[in-house]
PADREN-538978 format. One record per residue (C-alpha): residue number from 1; x, y, z; residue in three letters; chain. Coordinates in Angstrom, 2 decimals, always signed. Layout:
{num NUM, xx X, yy Y, zz Z, residu ALA, chaine A}
...
***
This chain:
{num 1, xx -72.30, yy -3.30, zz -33.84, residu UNK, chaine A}
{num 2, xx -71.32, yy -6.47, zz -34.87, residu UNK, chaine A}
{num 3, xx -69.34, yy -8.77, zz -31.93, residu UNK, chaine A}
{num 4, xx -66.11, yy -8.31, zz -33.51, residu UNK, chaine A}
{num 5, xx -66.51, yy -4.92, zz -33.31, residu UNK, chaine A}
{num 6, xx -68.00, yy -4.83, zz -29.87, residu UNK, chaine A}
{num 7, xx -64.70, yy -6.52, zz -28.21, residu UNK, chaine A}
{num 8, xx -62.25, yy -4.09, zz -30.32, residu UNK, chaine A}
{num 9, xx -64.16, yy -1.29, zz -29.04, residu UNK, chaine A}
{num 10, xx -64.01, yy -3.08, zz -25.39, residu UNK, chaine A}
{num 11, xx -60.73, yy -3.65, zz -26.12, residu UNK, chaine A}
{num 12, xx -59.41, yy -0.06, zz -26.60, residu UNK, chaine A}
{num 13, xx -61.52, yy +1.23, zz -23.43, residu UNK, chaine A}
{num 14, xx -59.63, yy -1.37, zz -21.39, residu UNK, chaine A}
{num 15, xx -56.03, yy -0.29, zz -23.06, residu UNK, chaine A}
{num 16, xx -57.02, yy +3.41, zz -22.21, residu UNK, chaine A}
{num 17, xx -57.77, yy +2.83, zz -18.42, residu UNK, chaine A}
{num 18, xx -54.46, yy +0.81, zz -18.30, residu UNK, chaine A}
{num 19, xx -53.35, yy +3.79, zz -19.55, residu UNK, chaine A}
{num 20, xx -54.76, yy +6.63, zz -17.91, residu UNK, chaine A}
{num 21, xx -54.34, yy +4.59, zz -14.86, residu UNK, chaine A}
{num 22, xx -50.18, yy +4.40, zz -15.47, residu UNK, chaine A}
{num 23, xx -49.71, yy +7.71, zz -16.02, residu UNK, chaine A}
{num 24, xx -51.90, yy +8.64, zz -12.37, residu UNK, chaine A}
{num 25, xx -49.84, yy +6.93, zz -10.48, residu UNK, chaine A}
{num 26, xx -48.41, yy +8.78, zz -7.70, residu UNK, chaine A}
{num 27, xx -45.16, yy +10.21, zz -7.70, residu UNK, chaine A}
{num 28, xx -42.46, yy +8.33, zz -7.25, residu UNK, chaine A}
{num 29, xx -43.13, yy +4.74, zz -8.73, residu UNK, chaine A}
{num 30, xx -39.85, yy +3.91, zz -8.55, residu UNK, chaine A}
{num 31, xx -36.16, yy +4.94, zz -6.65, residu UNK, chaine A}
{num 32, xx -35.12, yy +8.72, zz -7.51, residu UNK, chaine A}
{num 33, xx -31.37, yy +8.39, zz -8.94, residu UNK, chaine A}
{num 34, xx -29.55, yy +11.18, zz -7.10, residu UNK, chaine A}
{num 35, xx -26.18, yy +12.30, zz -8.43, residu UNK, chaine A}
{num 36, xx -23.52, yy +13.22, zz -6.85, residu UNK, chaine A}
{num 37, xx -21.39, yy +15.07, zz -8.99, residu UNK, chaine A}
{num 38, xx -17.94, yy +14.60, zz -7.00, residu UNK, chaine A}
{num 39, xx -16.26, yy +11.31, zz -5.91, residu UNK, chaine A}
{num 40, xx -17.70, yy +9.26, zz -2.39, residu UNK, chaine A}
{num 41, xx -16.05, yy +11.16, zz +0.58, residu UNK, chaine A}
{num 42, xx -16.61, yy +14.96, zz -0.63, residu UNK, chaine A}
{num 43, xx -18.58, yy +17.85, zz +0.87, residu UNK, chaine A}
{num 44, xx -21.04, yy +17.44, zz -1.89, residu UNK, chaine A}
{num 45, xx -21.08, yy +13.56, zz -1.63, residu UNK, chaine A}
{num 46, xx -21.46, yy +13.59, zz +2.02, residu UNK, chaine A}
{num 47, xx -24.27, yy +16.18, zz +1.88, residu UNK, chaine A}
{num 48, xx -26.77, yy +14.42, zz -0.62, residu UNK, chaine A}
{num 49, xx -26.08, yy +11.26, zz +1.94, residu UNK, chaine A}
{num 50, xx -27.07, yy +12.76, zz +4.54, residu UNK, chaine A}
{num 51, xx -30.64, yy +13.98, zz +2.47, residu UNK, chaine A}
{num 52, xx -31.00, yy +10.92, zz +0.68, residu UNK, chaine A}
{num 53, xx -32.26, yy +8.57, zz +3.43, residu UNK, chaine A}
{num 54, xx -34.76, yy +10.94, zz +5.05, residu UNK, chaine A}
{num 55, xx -35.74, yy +11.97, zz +1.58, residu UNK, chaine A}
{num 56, xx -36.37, yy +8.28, zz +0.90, residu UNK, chaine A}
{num 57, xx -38.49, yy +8.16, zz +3.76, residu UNK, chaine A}
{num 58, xx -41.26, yy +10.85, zz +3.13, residu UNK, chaine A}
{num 59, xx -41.28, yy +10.16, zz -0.45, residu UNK, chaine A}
{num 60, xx -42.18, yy +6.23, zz -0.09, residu UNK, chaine A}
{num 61, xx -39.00, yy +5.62, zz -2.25, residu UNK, chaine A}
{num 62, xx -35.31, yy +5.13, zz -2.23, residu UNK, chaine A}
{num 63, xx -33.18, yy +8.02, zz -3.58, residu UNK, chaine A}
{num 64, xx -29.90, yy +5.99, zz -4.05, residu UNK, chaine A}
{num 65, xx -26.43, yy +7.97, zz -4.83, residu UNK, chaine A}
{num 66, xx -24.90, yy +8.05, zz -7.47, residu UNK, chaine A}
{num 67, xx -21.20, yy +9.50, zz -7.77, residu UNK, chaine A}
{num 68, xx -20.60, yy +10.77, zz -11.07, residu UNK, chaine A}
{num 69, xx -17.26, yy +12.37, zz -11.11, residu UNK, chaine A}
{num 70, xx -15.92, yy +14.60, zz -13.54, residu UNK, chaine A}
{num 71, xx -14.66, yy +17.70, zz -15.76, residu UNK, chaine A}
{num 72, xx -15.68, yy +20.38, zz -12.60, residu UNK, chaine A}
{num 73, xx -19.17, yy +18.93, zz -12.28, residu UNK, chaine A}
{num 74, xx -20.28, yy +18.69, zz -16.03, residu UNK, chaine A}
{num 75, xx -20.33, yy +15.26, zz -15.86, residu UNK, chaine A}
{num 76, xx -23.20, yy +14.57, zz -13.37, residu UNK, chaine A}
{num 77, xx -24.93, yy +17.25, zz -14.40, residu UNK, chaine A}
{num 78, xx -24.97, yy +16.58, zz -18.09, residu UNK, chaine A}
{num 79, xx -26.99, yy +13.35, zz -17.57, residu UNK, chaine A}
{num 80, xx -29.84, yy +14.98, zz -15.37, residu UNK, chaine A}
{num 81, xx -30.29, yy +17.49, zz -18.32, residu UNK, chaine A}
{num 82, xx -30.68, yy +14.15, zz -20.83, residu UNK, chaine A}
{num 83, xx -32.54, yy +12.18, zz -18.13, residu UNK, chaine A}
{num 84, xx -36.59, yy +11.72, zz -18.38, residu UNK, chaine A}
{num 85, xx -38.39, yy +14.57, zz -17.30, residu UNK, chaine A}
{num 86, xx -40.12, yy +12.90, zz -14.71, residu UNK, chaine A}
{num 87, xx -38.36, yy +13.60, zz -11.58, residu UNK, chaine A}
{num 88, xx -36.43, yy +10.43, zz -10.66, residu UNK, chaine A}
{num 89, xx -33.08, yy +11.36, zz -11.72, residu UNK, chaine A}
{num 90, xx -31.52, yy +14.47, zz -9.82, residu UNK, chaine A}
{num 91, xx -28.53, yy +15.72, zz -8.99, residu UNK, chaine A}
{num 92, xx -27.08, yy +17.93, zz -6.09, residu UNK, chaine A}
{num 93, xx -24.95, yy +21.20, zz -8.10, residu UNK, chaine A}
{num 94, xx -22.67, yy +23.18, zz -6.08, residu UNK, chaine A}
{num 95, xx -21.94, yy +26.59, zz -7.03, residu UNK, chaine A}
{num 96, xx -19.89, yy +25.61, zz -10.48, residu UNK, chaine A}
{num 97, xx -23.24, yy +25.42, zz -11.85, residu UNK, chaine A}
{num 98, xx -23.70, yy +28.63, zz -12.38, residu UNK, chaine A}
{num 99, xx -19.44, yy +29.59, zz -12.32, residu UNK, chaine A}
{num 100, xx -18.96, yy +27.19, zz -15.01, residu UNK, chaine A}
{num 101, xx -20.73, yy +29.20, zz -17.61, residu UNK, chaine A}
{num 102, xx -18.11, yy +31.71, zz -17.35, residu UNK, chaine A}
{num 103, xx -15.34, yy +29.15, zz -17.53, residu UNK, chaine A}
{num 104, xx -16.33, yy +26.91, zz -20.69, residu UNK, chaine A}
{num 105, xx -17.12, yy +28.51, zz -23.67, residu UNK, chaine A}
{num 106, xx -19.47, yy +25.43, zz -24.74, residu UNK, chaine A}
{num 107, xx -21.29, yy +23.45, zz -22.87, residu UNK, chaine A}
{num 108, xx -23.37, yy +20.28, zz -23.31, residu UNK, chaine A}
{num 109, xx -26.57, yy +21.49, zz -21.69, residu UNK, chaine A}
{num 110, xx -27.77, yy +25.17, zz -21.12, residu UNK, chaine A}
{num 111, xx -27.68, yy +25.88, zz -17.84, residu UNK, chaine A}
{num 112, xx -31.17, yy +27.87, zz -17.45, residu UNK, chaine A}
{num 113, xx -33.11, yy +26.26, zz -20.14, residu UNK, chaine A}
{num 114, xx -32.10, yy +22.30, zz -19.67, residu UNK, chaine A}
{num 115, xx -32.88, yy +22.30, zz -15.94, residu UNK, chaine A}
{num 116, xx -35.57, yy +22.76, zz -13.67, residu UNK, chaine A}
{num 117, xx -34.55, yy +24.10, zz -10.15, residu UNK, chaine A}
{num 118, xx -36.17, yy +21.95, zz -7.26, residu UNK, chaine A}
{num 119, xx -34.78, yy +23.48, zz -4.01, residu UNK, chaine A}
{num 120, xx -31.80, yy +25.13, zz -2.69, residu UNK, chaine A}
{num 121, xx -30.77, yy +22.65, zz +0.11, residu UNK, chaine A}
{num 122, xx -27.76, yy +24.84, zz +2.31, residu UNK, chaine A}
{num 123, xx -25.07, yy +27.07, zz +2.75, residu UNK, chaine A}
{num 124, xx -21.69, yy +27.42, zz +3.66, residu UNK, chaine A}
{num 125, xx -19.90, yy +29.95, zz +4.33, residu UNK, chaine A}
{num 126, xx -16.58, yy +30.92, zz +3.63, residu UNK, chaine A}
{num 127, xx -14.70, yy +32.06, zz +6.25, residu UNK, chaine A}
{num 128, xx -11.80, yy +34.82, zz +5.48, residu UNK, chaine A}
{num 129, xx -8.83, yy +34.17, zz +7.93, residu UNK, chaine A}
{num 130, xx -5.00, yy +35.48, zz +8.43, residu UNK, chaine A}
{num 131, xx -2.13, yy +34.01, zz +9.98, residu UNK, chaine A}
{num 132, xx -1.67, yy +35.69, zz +13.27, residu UNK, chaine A}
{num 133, xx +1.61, yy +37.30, zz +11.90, residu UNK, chaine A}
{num 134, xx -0.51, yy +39.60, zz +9.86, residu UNK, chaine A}
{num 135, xx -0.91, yy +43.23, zz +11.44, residu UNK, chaine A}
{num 136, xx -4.86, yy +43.24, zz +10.65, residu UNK, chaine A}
{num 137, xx -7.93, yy +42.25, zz +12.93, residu UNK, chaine A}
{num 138, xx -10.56, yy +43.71, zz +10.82, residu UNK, chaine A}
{num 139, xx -11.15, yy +43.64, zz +7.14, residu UNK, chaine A}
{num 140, xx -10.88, yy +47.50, zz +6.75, residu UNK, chaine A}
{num 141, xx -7.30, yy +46.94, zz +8.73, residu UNK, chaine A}
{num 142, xx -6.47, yy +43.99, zz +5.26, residu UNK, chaine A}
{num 143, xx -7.73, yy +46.25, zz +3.11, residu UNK, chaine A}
{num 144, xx -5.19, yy +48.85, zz +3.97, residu UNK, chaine A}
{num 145, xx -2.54, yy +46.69, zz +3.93, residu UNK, chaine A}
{num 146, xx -3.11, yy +45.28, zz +1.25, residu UNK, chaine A}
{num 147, xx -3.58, yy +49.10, zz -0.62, residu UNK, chaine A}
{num 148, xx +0.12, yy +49.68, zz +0.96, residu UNK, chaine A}
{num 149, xx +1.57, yy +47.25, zz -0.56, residu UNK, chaine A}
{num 150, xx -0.08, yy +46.27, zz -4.12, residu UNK, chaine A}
{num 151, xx +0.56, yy +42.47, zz -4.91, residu UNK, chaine A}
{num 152, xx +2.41, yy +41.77, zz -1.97, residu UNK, chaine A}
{num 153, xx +0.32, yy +39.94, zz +0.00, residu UNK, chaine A}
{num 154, xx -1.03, yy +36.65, zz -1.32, residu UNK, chaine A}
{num 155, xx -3.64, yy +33.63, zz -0.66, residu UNK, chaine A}
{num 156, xx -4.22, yy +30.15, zz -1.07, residu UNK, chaine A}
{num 157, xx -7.45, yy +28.08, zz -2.71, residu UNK, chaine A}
{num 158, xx -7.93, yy +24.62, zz -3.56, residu UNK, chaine A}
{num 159, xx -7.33, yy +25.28, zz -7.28, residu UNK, chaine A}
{num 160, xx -7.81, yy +27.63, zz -10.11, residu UNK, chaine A}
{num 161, xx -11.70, yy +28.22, zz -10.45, residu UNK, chaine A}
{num 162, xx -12.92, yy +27.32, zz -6.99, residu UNK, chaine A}
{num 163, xx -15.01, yy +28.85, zz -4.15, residu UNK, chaine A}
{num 164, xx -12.06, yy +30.42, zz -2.40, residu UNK, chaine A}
{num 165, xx -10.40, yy +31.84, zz -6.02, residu UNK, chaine A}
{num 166, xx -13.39, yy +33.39, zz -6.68, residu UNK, chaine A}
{num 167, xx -14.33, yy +34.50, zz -3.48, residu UNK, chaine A}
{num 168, xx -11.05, yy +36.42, zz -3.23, residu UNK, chaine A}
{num 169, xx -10.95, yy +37.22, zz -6.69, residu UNK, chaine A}
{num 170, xx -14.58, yy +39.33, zz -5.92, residu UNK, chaine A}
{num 171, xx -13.26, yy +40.47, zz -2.95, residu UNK, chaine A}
{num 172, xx -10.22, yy +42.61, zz -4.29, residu UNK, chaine A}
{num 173, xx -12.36, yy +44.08, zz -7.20, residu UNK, chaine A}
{num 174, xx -15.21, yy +44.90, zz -4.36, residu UNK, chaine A}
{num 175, xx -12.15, yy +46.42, zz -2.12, residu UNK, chaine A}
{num 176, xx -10.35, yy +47.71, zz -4.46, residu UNK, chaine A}
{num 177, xx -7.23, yy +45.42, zz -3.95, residu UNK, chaine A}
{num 178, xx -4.35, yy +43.39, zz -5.92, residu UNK, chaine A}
{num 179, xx -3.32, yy +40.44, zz -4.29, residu UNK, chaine A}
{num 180, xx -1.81, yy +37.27, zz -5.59, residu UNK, chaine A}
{num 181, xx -3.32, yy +34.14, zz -6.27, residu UNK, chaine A}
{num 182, xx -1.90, yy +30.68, zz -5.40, residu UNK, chaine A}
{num 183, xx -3.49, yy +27.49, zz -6.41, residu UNK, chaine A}
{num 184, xx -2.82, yy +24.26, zz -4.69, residu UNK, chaine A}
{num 185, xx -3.86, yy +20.90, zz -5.18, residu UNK, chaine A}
{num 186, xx -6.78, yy +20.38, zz -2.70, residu UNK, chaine A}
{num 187, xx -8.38, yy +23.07, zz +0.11, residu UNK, chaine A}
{num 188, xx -5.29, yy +20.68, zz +2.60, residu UNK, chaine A}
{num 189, xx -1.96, yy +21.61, zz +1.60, residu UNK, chaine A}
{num 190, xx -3.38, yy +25.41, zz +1.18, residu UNK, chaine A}
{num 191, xx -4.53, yy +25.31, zz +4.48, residu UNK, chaine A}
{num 192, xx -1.41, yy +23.30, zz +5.86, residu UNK, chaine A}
{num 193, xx +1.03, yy +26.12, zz +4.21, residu UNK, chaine A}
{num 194, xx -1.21, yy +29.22, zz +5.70, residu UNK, chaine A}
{num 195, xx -0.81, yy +27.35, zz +9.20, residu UNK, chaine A}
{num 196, xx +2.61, yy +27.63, zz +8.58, residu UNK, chaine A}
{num 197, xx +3.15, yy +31.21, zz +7.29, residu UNK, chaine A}
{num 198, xx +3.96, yy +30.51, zz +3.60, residu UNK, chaine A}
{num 199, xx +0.67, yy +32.25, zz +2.78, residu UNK, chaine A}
{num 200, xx -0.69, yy +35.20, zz +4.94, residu UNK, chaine A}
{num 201, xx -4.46, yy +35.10, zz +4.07, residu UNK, chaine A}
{num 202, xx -7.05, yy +32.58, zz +2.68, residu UNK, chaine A}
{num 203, xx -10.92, yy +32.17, zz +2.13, residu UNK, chaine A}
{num 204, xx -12.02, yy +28.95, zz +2.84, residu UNK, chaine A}
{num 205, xx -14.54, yy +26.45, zz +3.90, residu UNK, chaine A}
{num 206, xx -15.58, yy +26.45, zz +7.43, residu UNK, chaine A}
{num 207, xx -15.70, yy +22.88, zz +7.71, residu UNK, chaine A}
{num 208, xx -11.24, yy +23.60, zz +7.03, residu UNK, chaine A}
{num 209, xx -10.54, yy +26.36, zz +8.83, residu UNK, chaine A}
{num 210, xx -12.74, yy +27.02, zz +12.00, residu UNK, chaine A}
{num 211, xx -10.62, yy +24.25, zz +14.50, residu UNK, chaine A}
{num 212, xx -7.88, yy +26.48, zz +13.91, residu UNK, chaine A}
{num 213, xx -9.43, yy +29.45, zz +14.34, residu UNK, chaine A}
{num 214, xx -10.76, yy +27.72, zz +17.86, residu UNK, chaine A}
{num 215, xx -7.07, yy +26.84, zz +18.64, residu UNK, chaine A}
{num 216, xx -5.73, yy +30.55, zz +18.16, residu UNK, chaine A}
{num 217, xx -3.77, yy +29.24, zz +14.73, residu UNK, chaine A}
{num 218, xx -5.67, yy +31.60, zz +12.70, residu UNK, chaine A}
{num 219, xx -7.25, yy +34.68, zz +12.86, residu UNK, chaine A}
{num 220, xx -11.07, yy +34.97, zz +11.36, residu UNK, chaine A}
{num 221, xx -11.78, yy +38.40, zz +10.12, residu UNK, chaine A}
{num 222, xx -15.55, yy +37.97, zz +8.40, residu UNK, chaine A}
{num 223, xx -17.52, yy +35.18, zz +6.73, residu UNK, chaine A}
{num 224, xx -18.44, yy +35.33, zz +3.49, residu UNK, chaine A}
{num 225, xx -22.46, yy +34.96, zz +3.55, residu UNK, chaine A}
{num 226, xx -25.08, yy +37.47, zz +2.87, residu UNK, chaine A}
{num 227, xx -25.85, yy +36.92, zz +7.04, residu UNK, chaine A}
{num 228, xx -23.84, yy +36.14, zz +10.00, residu UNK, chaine A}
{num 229, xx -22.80, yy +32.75, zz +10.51, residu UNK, chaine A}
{num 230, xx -24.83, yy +30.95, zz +13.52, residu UNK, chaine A}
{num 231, xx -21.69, yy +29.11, zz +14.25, residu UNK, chaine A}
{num 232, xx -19.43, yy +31.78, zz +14.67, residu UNK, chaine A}
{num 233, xx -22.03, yy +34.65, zz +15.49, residu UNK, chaine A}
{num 234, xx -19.55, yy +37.08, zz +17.10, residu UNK, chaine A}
{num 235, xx -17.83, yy +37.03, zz +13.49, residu UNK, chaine A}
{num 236, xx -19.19, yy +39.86, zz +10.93, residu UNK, chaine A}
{num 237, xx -19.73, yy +39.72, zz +7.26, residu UNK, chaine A}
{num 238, xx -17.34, yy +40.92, zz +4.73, residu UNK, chaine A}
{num 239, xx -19.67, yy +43.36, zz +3.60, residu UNK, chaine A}
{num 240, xx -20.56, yy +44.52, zz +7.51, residu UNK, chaine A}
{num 241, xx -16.89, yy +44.37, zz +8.16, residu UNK, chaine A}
{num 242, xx -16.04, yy +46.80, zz +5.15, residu UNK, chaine A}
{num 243, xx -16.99, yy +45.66, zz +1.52, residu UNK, chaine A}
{num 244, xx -20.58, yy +46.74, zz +1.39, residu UNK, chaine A}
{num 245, xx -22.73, yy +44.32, zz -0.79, residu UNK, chaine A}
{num 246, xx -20.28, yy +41.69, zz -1.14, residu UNK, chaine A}
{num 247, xx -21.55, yy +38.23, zz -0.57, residu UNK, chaine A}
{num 248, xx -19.37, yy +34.61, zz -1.99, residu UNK, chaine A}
{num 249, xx -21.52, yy +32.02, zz -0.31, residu UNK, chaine A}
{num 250, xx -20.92, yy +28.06, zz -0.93, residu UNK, chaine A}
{num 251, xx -24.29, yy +26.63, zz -2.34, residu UNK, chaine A}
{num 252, xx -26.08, yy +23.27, zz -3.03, residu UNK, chaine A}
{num 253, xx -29.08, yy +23.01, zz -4.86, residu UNK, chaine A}
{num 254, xx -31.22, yy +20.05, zz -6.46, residu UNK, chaine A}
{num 255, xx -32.15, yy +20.02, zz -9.92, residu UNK, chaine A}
{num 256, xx -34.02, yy +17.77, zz -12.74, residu UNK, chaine A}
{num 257, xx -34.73, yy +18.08, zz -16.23, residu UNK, chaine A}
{num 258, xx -36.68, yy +21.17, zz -17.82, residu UNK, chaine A}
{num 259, xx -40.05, yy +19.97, zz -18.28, residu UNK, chaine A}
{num 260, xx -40.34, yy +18.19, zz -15.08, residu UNK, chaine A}
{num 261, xx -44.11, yy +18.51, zz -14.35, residu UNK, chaine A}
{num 262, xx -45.03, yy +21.19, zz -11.86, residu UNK, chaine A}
{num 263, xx -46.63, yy +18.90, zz -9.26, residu UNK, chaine A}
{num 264, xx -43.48, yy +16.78, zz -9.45, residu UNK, chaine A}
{num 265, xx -40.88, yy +19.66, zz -8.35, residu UNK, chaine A}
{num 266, xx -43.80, yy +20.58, zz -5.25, residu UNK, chaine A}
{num 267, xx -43.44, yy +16.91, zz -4.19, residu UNK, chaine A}
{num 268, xx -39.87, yy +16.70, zz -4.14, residu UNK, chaine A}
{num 269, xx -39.16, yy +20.55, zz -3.00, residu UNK, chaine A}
{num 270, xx -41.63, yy +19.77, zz -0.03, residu UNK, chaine A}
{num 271, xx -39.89, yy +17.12, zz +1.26, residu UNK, chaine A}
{num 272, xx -36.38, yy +18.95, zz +1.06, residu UNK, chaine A}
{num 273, xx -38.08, yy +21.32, zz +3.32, residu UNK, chaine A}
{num 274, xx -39.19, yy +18.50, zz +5.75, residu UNK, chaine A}
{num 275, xx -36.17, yy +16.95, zz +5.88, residu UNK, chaine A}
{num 276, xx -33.85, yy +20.01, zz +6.61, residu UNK, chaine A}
{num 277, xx -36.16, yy +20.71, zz +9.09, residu UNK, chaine A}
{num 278, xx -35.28, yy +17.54, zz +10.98, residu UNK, chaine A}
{num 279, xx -33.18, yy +18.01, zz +14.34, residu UNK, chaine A}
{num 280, xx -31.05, yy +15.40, zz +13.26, residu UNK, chaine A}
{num 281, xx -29.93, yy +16.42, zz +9.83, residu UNK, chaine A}
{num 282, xx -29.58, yy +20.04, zz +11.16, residu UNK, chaine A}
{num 283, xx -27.36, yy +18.51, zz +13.67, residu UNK, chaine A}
{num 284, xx -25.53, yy +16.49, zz +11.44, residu UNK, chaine A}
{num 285, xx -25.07, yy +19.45, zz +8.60, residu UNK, chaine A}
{num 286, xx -23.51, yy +21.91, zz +11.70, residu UNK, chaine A}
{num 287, xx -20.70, yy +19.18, zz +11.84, residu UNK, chaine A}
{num 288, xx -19.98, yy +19.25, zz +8.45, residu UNK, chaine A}
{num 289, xx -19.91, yy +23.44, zz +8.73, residu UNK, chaine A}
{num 290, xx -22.96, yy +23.94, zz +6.30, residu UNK, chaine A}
{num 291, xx -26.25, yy +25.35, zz +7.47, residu UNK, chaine A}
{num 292, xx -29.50, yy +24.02, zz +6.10, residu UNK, chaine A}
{num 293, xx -30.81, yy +26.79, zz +3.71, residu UNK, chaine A}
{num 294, xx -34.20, yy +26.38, zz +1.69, residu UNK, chaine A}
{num 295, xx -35.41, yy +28.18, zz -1.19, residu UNK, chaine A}
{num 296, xx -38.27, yy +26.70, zz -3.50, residu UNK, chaine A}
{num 297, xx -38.07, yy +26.24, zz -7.06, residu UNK, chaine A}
{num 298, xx -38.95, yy +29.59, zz -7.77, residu UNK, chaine A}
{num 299, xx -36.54, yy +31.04, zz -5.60, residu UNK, chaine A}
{num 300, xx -33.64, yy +28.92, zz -6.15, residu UNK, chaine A}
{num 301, xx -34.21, yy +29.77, zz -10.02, residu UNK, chaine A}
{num 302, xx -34.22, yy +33.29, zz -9.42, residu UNK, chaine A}
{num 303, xx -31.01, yy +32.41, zz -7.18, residu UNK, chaine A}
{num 304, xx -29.50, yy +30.59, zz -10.66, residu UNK, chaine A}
{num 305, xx -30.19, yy +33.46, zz -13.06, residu UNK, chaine A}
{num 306, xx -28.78, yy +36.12, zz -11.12, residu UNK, chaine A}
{num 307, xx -25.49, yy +34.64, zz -10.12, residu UNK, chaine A}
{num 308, xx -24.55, yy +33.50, zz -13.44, residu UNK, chaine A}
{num 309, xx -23.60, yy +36.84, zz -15.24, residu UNK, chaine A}
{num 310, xx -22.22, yy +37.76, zz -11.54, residu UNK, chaine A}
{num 311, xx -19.78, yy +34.97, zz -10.87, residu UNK, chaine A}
{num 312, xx -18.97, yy +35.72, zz -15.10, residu UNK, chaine A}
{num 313, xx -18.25, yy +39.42, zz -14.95, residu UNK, chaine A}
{num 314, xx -15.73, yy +38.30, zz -11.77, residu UNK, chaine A}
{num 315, xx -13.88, yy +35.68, zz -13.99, residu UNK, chaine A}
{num 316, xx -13.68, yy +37.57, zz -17.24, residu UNK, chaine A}
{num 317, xx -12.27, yy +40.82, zz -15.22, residu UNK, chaine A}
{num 318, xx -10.15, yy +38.86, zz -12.75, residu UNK, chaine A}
{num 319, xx -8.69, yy +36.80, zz -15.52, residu UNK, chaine A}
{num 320, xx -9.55, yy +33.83, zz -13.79, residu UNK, chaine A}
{num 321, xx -9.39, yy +30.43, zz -15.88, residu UNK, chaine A}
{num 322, xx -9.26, yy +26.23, zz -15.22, residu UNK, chaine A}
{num 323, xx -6.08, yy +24.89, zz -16.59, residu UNK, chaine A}
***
């Protein structure tokens, strides 16, 4: 081997331990990106606050937020599915990740196949309430009501498309029920106009509509969750309280890119486990009404693929659509 050749070849050994030394460096070399697909101030927004600093702490990194508003969540969600698959860019989905499949007929990303599901992160219920001038203190007792008198009674929601629409919209197919749907501009001035009699019924968040509830303004017939409700455990489910198998819970779940390696999505889904186990964020997440809920990746996918022909047999027969 002639010297030339000798340093080329010593050359190339010392490029490939650079190399193979890069690529073993723990994960995360750098601060995780976590999008928030909703402007600062939101549920969502204040939720992957709350995560991102004790995140940050067992990972050895920052996770920074990023608020990236826009057309009901595709935004922020579009630019994990583009991002490296390398687990540094995530982003918190509500439930419209899976609902919005049935709403657009194209979208930029697939919603199974571009992501990979880290962990589901909590729950919220819904909580189904009545003004107090309604003659029902069970479900079965709205039900018959509402069987009485076809269309008559109506509800509120914080616009075409959301939680509470679709909630409701599940609920009278489940109970076999017509009632009528009006959207308002924000989960407020629906909430402000049941208060006040203008609407008799509503499904909202808990976060909304439990102080009233507390102060006798409103009466709570069931939550909406799959379980009872630690914070209101004298409270039934829908489907204890009369609509057997019915179940409309509020969700948040991280997700990266497809292709994210394996041991990546274990890092990351371990220490959303840790840090909803801490007494402080629990504490903090009962405020806000939401109840810290984990599912691994495995789980959480499972969670994705079922509830997406679900939530799109509900709009499609319900009519339901975003104007």
């Amino acid at each position: 081997m002639t010297p030339a050749t000798a340093r080329g070849a010593a050359l190339i050994v010392l490029l490939s331990a650079a190399f193979t030394a890069a690529h073993a460096q723990p994960f995360p070399t750098r601060p995780i990106r976590l999008i928030s697909p909703y402007p600062p101030g939101g549920g969502n927004d204040v939720l992957a606050r709350l995560i991102a600093d004790k995140m940050g702490e067992g990972l050895g990194q920052r996770v920074i937020v990023d608020n990236r508003a826009g057309a009901n969540t595709i935004v922020g969600t579009e630019i994990v599915a583009k991002s490296a698959p390398d687990g540094h860019t995530l982003v918190l989905v509500p439930n419209s990740f899976v609902t919005n499949v049935g709403f657009y007929a194209k979208l930029p990303y697939d919603t199974v196949r571009d992501f990979a599901p880290v962990a589901l992160v909590a729950l919220s219920p819904q909580m189904l309430v009545v003004h107090p001038a309604v003659p029902a203190t069970t479900v079965k007792e709205l039900i018959a009501l509402a069987k009485a008198k076809p269309g008559f009674y109506s509800y509120g929601s914080s616009g075409n498309g959301s939680v509470g629409h679709l909630a409701m919209a599940l609920f009278d197919m489940m109970a076999g029920i017509k009632t009528e749907h009006i959207a308002y501009k924000g989960t407020a001035p629906a909430v402000t106009e049941l208060l006040g009699g203008q609407i008799p019924l509503m499904m909202s968040s808990m976060l909304s509509v439990l102080p009233h509830v507390k102060a006798g303004k409103l009466r709570l017939l069931a939550v909406t969750t799959a379980k009872r409700s630690p914070a209101v455990p004298d409270a039934p489910t829908v489907a204890e309280a009369g609509v057997p198998g019915y179940e409309a819970t509020l969700w948040y779940g991280l997700v990266a890119a497809a292709r994210t390696p394996p041991a990546v999505l274990e890092k990351l889904s371990s220490q959303v486990d840790k840090t909803l186990r801490d007494p402080e964020i629990i504490e903090k997440l009962a405020r806000q009404g939401v109840e810290p809920y984990y599912f691994g990746p495995q789980e959480f996918a499972t969670r994705v693929r079922t509830e997406i022909p679900k939530w799109a047999k509900v709009i499609k027969d319900a009519g339901v659509r975003i104007e």
